[in-house]
C-alpha positions in Angstrom: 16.4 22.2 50.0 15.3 18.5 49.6 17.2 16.1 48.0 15.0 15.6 44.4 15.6 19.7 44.3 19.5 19.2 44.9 19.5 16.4 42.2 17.3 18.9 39.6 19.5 21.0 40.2 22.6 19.7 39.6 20.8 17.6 36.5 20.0 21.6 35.5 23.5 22.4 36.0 25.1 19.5 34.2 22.1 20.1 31.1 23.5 23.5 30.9 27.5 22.6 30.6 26.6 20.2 28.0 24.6 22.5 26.1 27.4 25.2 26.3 29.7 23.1 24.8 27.9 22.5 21.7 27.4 19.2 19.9 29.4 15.9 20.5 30.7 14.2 17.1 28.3 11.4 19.0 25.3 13.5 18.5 25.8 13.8 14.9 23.8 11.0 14.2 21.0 11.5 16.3 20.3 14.8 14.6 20.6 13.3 11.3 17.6 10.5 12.6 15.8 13.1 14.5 16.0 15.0 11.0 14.2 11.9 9.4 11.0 12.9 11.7 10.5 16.6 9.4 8.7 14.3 6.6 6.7 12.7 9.3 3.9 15.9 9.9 6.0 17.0 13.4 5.7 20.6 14.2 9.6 22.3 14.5 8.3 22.2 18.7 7.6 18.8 17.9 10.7 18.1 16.6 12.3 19.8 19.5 10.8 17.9 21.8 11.2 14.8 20.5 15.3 15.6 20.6 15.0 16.0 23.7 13.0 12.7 23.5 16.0 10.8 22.5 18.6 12.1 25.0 15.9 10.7 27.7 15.3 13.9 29.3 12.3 13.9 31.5 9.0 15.5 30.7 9.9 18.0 33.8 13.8 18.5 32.2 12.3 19.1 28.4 9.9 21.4 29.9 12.7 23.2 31.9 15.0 23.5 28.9 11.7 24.6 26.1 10.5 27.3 28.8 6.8 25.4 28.5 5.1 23.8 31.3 5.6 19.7 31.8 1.5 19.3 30.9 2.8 20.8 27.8 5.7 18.6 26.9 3.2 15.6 27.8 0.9 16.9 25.0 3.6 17.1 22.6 4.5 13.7 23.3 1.4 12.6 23.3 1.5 14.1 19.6 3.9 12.9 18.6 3.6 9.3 19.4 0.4 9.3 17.4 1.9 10.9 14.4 4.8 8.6 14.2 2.2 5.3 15.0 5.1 4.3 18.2 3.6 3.5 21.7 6.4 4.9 23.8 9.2 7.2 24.2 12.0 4.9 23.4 9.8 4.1 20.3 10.9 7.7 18.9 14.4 7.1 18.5 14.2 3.9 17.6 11.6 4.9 14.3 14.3 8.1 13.7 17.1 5.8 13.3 15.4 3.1 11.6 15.7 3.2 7.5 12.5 3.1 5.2 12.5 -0.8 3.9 12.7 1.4 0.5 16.3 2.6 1.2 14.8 6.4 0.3 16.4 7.4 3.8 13.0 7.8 5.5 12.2 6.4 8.9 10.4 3.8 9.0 7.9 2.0 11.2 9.7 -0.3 14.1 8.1 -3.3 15.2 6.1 -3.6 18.3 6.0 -6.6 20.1 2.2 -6.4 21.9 
């Protein structure tokens, strides 16, 4: 077995203990941002994903833990970063977490610097 196996492994392993203990008080939070994405035209596997997003799982770890294919999750990012009008990953969180300028309690649009 080569050492990335070993490490996916392990990451696998670990992914699996964390999950079996249910949600952290910290996590809290990032459901109720992630929850701001529903209004935002996301699919419930797009909202999935992006969870998964925000906990900075790889495409190859999201895929593993959705039972899809990586070229899947790549899509759904791909998705999901044009439906949200963000440029990367991080971006996803960040707009989730971020109030509307409206205080209604929807995300709104983070800043990019080009």
């Amino acid at each position: 077995m080569s050492l990335p196996d070993i490490i996916d492994l392990a990451s696998a392993e670990a992914e699996r203990a964390v999950t079996a203990l249910g949600p952290s008080d910290d996590e809290a939070p990032l459901d109720e941002a992630l929850d701001r994405l529903a209004g935002h035209g996301l699919t419930s596997r797009e909202q999935e994903v992006a969870r998964l997003l925000a906990l900075r799982l790889s495409d190859k770890e999201i895929a593993r833990r959705l039972s899809i294919s990586p070229r899947t999750v790549s899509t759904h990012v791909t998705v999901i970063l044009g439906k949200l009008g963000v440029r990367s990953r991080r971006d996803v969180l960040r707009f989730a977490a971020e109030p509307a300028p409206d205080g209604a309690g929807e995300a709104a649009i983070p800043a990019t610097n080009a």
